[in-house]
C-alpha positions in Angstrom: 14.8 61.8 -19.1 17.3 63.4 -16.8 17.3 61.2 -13.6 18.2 62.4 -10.4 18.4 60.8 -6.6 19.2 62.7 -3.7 23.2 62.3 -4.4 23.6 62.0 -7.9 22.4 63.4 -11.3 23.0 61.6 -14.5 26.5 63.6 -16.6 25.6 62.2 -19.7 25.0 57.9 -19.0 27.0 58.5 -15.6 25.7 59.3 -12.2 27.9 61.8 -10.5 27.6 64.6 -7.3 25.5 67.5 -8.7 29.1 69.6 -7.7 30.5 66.7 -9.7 28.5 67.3 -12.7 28.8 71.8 -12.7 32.9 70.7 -12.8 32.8 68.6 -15.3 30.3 70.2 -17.6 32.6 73.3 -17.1 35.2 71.4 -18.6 34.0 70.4 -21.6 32.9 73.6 -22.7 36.3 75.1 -21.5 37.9 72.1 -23.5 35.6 73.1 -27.3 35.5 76.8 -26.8 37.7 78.0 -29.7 36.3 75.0 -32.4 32.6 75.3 -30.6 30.9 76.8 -33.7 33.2 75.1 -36.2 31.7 71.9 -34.5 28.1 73.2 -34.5 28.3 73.8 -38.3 29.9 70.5 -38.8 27.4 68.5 -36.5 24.5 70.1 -38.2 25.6 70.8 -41.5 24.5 74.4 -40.8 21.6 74.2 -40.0 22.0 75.3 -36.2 21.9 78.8 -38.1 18.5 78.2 -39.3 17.5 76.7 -35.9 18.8 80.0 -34.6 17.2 82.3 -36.9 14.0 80.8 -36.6 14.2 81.2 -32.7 14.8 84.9 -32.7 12.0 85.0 -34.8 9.5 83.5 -32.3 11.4 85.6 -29.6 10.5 89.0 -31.6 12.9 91.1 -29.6 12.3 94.9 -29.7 14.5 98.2 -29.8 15.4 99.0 -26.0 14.3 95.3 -24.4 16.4 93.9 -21.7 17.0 90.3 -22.5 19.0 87.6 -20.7 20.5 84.8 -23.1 21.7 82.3 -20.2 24.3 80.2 -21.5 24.7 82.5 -24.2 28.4 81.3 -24.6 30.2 82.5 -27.9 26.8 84.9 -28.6 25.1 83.4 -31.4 21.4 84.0 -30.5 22.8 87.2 -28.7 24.1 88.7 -31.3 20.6 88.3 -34.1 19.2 90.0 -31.2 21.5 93.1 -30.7 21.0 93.6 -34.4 17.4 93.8 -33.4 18.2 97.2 -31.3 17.9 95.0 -27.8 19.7 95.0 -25.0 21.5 92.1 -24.2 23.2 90.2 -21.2 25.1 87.4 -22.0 25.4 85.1 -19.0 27.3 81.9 -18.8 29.2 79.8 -16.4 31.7 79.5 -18.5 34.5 81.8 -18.8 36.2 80.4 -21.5 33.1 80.4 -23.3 32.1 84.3 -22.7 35.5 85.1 -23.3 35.0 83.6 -27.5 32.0 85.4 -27.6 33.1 88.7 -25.9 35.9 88.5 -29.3 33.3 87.5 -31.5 31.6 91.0 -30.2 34.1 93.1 -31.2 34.8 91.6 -34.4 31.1 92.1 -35.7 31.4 96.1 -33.9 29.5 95.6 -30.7 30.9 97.2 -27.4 29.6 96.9 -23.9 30.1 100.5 -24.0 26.7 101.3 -25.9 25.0 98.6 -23.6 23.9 96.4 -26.7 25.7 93.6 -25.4 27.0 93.1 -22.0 28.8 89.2 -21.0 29.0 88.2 -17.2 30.0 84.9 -15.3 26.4 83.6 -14.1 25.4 80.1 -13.0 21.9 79.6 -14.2 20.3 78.0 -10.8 21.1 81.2 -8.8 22.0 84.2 -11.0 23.0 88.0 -9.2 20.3 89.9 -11.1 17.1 91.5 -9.4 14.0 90.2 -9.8 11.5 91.8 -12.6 14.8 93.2 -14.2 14.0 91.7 -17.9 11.3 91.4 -20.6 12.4 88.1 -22.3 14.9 85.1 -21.0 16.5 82.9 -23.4 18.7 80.0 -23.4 19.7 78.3 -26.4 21.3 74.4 -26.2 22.4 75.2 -23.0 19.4 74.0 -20.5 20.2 70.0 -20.6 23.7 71.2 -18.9 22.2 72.6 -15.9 22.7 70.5 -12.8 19.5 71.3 -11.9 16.7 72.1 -14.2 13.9 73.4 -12.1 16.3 75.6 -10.1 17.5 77.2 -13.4 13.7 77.6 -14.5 12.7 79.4 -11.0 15.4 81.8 -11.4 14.4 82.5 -15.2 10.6 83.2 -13.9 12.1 85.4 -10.9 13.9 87.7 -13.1 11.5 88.5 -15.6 8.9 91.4 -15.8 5.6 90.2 -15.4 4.3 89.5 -18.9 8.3 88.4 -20.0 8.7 86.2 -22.1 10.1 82.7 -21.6 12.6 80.7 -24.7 14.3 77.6 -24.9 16.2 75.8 -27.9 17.0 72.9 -27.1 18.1 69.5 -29.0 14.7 67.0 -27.6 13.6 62.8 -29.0 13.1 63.1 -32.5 9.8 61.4 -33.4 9.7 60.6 -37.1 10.5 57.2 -37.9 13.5 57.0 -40.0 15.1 60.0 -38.7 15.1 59.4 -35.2 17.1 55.7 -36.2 19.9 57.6 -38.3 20.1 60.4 -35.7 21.1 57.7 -33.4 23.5 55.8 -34.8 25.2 59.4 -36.1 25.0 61.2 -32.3 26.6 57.9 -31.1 29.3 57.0 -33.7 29.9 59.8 -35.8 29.6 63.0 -33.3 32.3 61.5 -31.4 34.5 61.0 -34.1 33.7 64.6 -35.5 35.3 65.8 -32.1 38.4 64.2 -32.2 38.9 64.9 -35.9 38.1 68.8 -35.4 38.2 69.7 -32.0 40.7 67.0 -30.7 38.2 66.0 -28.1 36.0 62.8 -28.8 35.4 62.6 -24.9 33.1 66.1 -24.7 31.2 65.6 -28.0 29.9 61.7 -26.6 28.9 63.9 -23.6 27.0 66.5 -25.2 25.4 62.8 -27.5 24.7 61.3 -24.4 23.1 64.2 -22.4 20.5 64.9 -25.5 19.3 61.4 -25.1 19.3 61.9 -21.2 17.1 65.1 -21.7 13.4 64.8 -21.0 10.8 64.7 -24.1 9.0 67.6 -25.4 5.9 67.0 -23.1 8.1 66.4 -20.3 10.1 69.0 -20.4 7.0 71.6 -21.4 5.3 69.9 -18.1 8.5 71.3 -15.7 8.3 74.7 -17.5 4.4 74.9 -16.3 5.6 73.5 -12.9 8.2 76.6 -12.4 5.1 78.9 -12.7 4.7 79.7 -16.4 1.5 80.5 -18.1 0.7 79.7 -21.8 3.3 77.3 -22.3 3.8 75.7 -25.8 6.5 73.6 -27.6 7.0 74.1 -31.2 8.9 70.9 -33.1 11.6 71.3 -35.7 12.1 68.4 -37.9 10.2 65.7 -35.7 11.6 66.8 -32.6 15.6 66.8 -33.3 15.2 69.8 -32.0 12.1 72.3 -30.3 11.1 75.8 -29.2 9.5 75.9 -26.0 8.0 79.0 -24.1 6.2 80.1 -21.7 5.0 83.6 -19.9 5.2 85.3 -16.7 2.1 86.4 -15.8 
């Protein structure tokens, strides 16, 4: 589980400043930008596309929704849902990050001019939109990155529309025996490796290990979602808990 103190939160098995933490979180994502989704197909063996899919799926978006993808980064989840006819802002803190996926837009024929996709600098715990502006929030692996979690979680409830829709993918503890020992050793070991061998950067990739195992269980983390003020909230599994869906709704 994530631990905090008054001064410090954890960055991965280290205790640092929460202003500590935002900088250095910044620059591991500005360090993998450009081999970001080489990594993720590499770390996953592709699945992270399945993961993705499935996501959008339980997120159902509709022709003319407004939906926020926070830490929406090089546009993944964004784009399977622009393709759905909604309405998208991309919000990230990181510029080198939004900068990929704004590229990544016009490659695959979407332009902010149409207002399918739009990409702004946000930070998640206090973001510049209006409350009861949107009908769904998501944020795909990006959640265990926030300095603060329950900040990030008030703002998301703020800013939707009553009845909006809550979403989070996120890597969790993986409960199958077997599994959960292998997953280990690789996250540890091989991830890190992975890095350096495509990426050039061992150091971010141990980070993004460590701060999976530093992220709170399933129940846990379902528990702070209820706490922020959600209604109906629910955590869906995938593959023993590598990874799970949770959700919530503003009522």
């Amino acid at each position: 589980m994530s631990e905090t103190t008054d001064e410090t939160v954890s960055f991965g098995y280290q205790q640092v400043t929460p202003q500590e933490k935002t900088r250095k979180v910044g620059e591991v994502f500005s360090s993998v930008a450009r081999k970001y989704d080489i990594m993720n197909d590499a770390m996953s063996g592709g699945m992270h596309r399945l993961w993705k899919d499935r996501f959008v799926k339980r997120v159902k978006p509709q022709p003319g929704e407004q939906i926020l993808d926070m830490a929406g980064g090089t546009g993944d989840i964004a784009f399977r849902m622009a393709a759905k006819g909604a309405h998208i802002t991309v919000a990230d803190i990181n510029q080198d990050m939004l900068d990929v996926g704004a590229e990544r837009a016009l490659e695959r024929g979407f332009s902010e001019e149409d207002g399918s996709l739009v990409f702004t600098c946000q930070n998640a715990e206090s973001v510049s939109f209006a409350s009861n502006t949107f009908d769904a929030y998501t944020i795909a692996f990006g959640i265990r990155n926030v300095t603060h979690i329950d900040l990030a979680l008030a703002e998301a409830l703020r800013v939707l529309r009553p009845g909006g829709r809550f979403f989070c993918l996120e890597f969790s503890t993986v409960e199958w025996s077997g599994l959960k020992e292998a997953y280990d050793l690789y996250s540890e070991h091989l991830l890190p490796r992975m890095g350096q061998a495509i990426a050039g950067d061992a150091d971010s990739y141990r980070y993004l290990a460590e701060s999976i195992r530093k992220f709170p269980p399933m129940p846990a983390f379902e528990q702070m979602i209820r706490k922020a003020g959600f209604a109906n909230t629910k955590v869906e599994p995938i593959m023993g808990g590598l990874v799970a869906i949770h959700s919530g709704w503003k009522i």
